[in-house]
N, C-alpha and C positions, 0 to 999 in steps of 0.2 A: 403931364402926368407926374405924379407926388409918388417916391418909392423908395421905401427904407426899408432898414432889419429890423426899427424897434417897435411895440406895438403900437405907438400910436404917434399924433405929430403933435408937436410943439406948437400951440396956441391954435390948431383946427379941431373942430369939434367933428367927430366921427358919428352921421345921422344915418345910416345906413350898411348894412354887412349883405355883399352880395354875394362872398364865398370863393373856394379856394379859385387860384388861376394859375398856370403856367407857361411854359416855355419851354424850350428843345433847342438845340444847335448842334450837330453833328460835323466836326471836321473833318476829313482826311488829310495825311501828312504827308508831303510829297517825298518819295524816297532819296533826291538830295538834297532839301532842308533836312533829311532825319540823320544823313550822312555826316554832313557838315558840321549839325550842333552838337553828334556821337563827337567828333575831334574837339571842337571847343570846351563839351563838357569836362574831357581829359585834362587838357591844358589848364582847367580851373577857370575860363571863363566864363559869362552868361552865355546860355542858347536864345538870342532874339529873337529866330525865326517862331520858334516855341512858344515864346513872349509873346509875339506879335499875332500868333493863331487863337492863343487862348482869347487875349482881349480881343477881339473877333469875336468868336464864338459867345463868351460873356454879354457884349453888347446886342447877339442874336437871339439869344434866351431872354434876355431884361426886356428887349424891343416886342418879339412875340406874345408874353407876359403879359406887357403893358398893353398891347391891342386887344388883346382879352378878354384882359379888364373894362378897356373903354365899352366892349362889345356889350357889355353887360351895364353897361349905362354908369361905369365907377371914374372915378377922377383922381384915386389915388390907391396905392398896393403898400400894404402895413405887411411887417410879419414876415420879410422875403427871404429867402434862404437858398445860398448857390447850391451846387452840388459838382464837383469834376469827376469825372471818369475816365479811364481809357476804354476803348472795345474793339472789336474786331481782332483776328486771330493778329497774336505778338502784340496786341494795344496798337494797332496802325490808324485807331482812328481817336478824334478826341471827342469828347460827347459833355455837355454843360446846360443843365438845365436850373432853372429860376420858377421855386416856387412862392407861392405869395396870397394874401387875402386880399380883394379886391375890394373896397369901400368908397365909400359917396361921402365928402368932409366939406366944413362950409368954413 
């Protein structure tokens, strides 16, 4: 499966628009990864746990996305655009969704 932000691809010919698709990823943070990265953050370091949830989550939105897509008979997603959020009361969870046009390219 073919998935970019720009509208179209570089040398495939776009024969088909099947229409929007997305995705969803809802993390929760475990209360000591959120402890630990609160000290790091201080100290001026990177929070890797942090790191390491989002591109998680990232890669469960693009994956969900893309099956989607395929669902609908497409072979590549043009147009795609993340989104981050936090939710849940205090922001305790993380939420990332990927949306996208689903298209058939030869």
């Amino acid at each position: 499966m073919l998935v970019t932000t720009t509208n179209n691809l570089e040398g495939k010919k776009i024969v088909k628009y099947l229409g929007l698709v997305s995705g969803e990823a809802i993390m929760g943070a475990n209360i000591f990864r959120d402890f630990f990265a609160g000290i790091r953050d201080i100290v001026g370091g990177r929070s890797s746990a942090y790191e390491k949830e989002l591109r998680k989550a990232k890669d469960i939105a693009i994956q969900e996305m893309s099956d989607h897509a395929r669902a609908l008979g497409g072979n590549a997603v043009i147009a795609v655009d993340l989104d981050y959020e936090t939710v849940g009361q205090g922001g305790s969870m993380l939420m990332v969704s990927a949306n996208g046009t689903a298209v058939v390219v030869e």
